[in-house]
PQR file of N, CA, C, O and H, with PARSE charges and radii, in Angstrom:
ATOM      1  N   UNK A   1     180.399  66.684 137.388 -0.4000 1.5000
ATOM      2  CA  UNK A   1     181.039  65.465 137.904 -0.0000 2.0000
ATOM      3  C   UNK A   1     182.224  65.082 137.008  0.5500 1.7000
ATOM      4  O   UNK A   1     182.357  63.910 136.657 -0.5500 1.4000
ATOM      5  N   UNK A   2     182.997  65.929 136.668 -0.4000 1.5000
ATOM      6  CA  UNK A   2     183.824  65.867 135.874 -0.0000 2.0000
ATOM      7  C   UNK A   2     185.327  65.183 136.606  0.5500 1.7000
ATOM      8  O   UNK A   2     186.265  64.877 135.870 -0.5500 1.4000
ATOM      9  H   UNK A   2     182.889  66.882 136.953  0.4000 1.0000
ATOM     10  N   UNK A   3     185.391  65.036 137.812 -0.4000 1.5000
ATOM     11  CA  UNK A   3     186.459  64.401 138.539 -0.0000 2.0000
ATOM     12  C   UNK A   3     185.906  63.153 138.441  0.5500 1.7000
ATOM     13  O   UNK A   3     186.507  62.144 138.071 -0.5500 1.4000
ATOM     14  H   UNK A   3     184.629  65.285 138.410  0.4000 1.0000
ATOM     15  N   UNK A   4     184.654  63.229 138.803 -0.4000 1.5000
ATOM     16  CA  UNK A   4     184.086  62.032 139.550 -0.0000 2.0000
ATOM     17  C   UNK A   4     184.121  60.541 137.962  0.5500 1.7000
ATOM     18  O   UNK A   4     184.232  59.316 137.913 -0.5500 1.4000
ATOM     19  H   UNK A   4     184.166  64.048 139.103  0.4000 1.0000
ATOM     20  N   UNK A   5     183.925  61.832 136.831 -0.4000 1.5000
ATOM     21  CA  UNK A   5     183.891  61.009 135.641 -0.0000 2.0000
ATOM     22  C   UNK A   5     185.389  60.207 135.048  0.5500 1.7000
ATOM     23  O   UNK A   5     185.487  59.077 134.569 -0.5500 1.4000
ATOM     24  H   UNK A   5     183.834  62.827 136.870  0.4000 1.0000
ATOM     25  N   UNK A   6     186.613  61.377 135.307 -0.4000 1.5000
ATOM     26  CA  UNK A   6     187.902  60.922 135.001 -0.0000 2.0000
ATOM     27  C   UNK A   6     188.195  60.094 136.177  0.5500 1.7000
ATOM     28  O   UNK A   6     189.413  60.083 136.352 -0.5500 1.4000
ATOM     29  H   UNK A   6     186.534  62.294 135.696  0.4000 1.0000
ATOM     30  N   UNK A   7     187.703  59.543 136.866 -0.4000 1.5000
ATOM     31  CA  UNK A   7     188.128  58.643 138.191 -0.0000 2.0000
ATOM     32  C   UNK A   7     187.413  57.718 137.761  0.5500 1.7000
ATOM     33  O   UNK A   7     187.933  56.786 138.374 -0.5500 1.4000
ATOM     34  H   UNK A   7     186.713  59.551 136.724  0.4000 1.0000
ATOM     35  N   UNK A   8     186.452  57.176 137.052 -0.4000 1.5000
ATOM     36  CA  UNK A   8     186.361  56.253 136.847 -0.0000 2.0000
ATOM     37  C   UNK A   8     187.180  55.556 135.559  0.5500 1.7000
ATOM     38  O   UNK A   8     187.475  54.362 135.507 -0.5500 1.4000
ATOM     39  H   UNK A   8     186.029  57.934 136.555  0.4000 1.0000
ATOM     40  N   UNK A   9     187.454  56.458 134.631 -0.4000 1.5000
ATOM     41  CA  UNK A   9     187.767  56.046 133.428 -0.0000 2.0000
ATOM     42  C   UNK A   9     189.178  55.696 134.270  0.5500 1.7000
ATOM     43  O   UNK A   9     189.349  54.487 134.425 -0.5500 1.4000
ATOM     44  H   UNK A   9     187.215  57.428 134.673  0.4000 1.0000
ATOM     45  N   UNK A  10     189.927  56.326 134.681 -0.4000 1.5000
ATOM     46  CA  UNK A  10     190.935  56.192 134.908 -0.0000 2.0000
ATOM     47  C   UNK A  10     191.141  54.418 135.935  0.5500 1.7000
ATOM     48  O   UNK A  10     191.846  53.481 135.560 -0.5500 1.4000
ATOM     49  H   UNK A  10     189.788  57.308 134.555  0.4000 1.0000
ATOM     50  N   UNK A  11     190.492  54.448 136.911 -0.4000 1.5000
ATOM     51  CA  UNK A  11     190.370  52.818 137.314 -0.0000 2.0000
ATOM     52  C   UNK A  11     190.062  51.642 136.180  0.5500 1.7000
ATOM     53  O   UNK A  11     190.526  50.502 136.155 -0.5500 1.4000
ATOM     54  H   UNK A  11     189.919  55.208 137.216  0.4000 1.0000
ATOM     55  N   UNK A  12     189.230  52.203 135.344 -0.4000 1.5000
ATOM     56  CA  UNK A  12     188.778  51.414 134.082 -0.0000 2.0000
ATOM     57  C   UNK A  12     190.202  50.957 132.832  0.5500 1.7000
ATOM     58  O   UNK A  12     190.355  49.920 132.186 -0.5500 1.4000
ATOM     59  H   UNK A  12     188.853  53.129 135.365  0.4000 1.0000
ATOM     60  N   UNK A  13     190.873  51.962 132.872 -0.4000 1.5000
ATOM     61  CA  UNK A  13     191.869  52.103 132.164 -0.0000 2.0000
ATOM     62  C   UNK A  13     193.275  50.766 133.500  0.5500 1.7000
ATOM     63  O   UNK A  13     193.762  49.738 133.028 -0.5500 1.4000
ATOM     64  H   UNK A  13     190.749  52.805 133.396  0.4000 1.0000
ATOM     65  N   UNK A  14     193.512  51.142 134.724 -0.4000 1.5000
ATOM     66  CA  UNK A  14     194.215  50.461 135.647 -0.0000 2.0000
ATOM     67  C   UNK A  14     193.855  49.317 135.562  0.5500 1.7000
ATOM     68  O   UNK A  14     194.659  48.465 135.184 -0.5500 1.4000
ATOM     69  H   UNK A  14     193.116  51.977 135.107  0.4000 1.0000
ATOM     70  N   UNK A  15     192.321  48.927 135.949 -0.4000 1.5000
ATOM     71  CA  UNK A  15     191.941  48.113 136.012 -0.0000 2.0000
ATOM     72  C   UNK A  15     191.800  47.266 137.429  0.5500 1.7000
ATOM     73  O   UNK A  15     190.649  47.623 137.681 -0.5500 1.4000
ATOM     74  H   UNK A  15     191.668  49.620 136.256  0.4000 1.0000
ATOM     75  N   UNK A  16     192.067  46.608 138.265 -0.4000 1.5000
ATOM     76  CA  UNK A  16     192.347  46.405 139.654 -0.0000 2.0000
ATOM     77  C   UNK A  16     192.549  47.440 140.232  0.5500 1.7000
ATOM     78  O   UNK A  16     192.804  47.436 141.436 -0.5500 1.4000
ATOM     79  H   UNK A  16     193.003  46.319 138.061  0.4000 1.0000
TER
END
């Protein structure tokens, strides 16, 4: 789940 993991960090990082 290695997409599934940088897709969150990445919204986390955006934020909204």
């Amino acid at each position: 789940m290695e997409i599934y993991g940088e897709s969150v960090t990445a919204m986390s990082i955006l934020g909204p």
